[in-house]
C-alpha positions as CSV (number, residue, x, y, z in Angstrom):
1,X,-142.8,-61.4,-114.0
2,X,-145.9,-59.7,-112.4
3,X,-147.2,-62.8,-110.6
4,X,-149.5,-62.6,-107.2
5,X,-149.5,-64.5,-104.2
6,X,-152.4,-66.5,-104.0
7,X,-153.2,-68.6,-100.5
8,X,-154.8,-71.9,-100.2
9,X,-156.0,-72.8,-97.1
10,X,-157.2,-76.8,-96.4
11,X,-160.1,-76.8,-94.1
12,X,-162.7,-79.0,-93.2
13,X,-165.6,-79.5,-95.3
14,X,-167.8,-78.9,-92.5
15,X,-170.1,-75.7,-92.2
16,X,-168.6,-72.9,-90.5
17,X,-165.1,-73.5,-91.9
18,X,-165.1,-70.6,-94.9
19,X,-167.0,-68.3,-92.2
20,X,-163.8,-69.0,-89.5
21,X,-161.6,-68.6,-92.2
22,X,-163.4,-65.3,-93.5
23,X,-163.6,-64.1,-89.9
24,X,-160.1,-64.5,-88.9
25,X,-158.8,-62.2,-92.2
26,X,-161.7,-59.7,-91.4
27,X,-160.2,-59.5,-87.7
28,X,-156.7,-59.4,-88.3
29,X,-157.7,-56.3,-90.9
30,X,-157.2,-58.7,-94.3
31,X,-159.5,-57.5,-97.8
32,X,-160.3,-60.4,-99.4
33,X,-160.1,-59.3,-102.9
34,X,-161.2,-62.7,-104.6
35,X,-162.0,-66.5,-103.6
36,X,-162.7,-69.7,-104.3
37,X,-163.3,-73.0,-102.8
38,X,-163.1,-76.2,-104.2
39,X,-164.2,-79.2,-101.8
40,X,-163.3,-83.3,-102.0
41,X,-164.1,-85.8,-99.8
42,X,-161.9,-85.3,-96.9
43,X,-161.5,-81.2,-97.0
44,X,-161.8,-78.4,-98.9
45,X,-159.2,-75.8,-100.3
46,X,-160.1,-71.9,-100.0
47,X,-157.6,-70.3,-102.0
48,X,-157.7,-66.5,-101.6
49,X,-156.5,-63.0,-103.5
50,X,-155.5,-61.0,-100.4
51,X,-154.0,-57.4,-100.4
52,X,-152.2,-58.3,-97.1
53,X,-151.0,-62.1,-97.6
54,X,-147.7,-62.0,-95.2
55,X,-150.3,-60.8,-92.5
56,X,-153.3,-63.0,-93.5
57,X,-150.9,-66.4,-93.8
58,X,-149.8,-65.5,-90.4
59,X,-153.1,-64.8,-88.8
60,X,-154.7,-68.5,-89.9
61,X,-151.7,-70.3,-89.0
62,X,-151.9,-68.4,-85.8
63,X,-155.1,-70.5,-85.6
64,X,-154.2,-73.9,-86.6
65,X,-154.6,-73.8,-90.4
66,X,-152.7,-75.4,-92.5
67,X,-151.9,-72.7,-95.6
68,X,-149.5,-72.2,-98.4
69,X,-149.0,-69.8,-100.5
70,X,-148.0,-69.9,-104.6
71,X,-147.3,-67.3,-107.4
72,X,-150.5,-66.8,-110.1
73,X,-151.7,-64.8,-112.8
74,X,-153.9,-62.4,-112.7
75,X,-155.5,-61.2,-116.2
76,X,-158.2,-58.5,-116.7
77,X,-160.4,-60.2,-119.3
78,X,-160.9,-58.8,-122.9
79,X,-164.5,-58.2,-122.0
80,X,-166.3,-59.5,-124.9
81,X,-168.2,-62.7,-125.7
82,X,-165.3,-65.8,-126.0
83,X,-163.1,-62.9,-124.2
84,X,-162.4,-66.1,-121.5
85,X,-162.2,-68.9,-124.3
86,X,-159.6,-67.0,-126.4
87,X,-157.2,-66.7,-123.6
88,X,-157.6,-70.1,-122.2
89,X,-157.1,-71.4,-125.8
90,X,-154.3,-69.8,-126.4
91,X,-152.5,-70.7,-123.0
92,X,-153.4,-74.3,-123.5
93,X,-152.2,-74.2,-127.7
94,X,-148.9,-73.4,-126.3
95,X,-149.0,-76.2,-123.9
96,X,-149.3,-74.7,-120.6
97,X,-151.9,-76.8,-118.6
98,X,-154.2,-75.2,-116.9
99,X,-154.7,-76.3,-113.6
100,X,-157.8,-74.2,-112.0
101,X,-159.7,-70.9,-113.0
102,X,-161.4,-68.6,-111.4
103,X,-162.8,-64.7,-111.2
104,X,-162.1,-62.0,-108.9
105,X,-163.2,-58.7,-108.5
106,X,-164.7,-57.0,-112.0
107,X,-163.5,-59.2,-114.8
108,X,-160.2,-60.3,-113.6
109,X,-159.4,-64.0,-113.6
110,X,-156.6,-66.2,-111.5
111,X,-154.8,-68.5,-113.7
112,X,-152.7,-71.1,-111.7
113,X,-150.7,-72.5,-114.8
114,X,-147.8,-75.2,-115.4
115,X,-145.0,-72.5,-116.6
116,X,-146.1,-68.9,-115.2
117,X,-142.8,-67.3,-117.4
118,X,-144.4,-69.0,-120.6
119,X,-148.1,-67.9,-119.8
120,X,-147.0,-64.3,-119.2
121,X,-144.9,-64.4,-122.6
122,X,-147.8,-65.0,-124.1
123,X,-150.2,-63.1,-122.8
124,X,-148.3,-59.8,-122.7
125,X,-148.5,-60.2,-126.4
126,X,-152.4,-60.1,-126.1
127,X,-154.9,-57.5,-126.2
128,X,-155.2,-57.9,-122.2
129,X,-152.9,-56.7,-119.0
130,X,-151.5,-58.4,-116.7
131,X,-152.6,-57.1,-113.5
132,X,-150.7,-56.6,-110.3
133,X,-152.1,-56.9,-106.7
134,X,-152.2,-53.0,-106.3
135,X,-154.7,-53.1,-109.3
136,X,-156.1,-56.2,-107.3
137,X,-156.7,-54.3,-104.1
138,X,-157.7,-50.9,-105.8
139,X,-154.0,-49.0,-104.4
């Protein structure tokens, strides 16, 4: 399985927080290659696409922050009109929930799913690749 490792770092939802974040991986020499953040009442999550995440988890730990790290899928998008909807569809068909979506660089996508073995069955089978973080990060 091609998965990636994906960070998710709980910070505060105060201003400043994604800049300290951000800063920290830019100092500690960290590309982000994708992001998103997702807030709620008490915190936020960043969750990050890095091409260095042993070194990038270390470095925000290093400063306090709380951060763990999972296995995702990263797709590159039949780039067409309903390119997203198809995939999702298909993915959720086969009962695999979903739990969050978003973009990275170009048209690749994160998929944190249920079952990342039964996801990637499926969508190896589709008009799309799989990508791995060297395509991620450009190596």
């Amino acid at each position: 399985m091609r998965c990636v490792t994906q960070l998710a770092v709980t910070i505060s939802s105060d201003d400043g927080s994604v800049s300290h974040a951000t800063r920290l991986l830019g100092d500690a020499g960290v590309d982000i290659r994708g992001f998103s953040v997702s807030d709620s009442v008490d915190h936020s999550t960043l969750r990050l696409i890095v091409d260095q995440p042993v070194e990038a988890q270390a470095a925000l730990e290093a400063a306090g922050m709380e951060v763990t790290s999972s296995e995702v899928i990263v797709i590159a998008l039949p780039d067409h009109p309903g390119g997203l909807a198809g995939v999702l569809r298909e993915v959720a068909d086969a009962g695999v929930s979903i739990r969050y979506v978003y973009s990275l660089v170009s048209s690749f996508v994160v998929l944190n799913v249920s079952s990342p073995e039964r996801a990637c069955a499926l969508l190896e089978c589709r008009p799309l690749r799989i990508v791995s973080l060297a395509e991620v990060v450009g190596g």
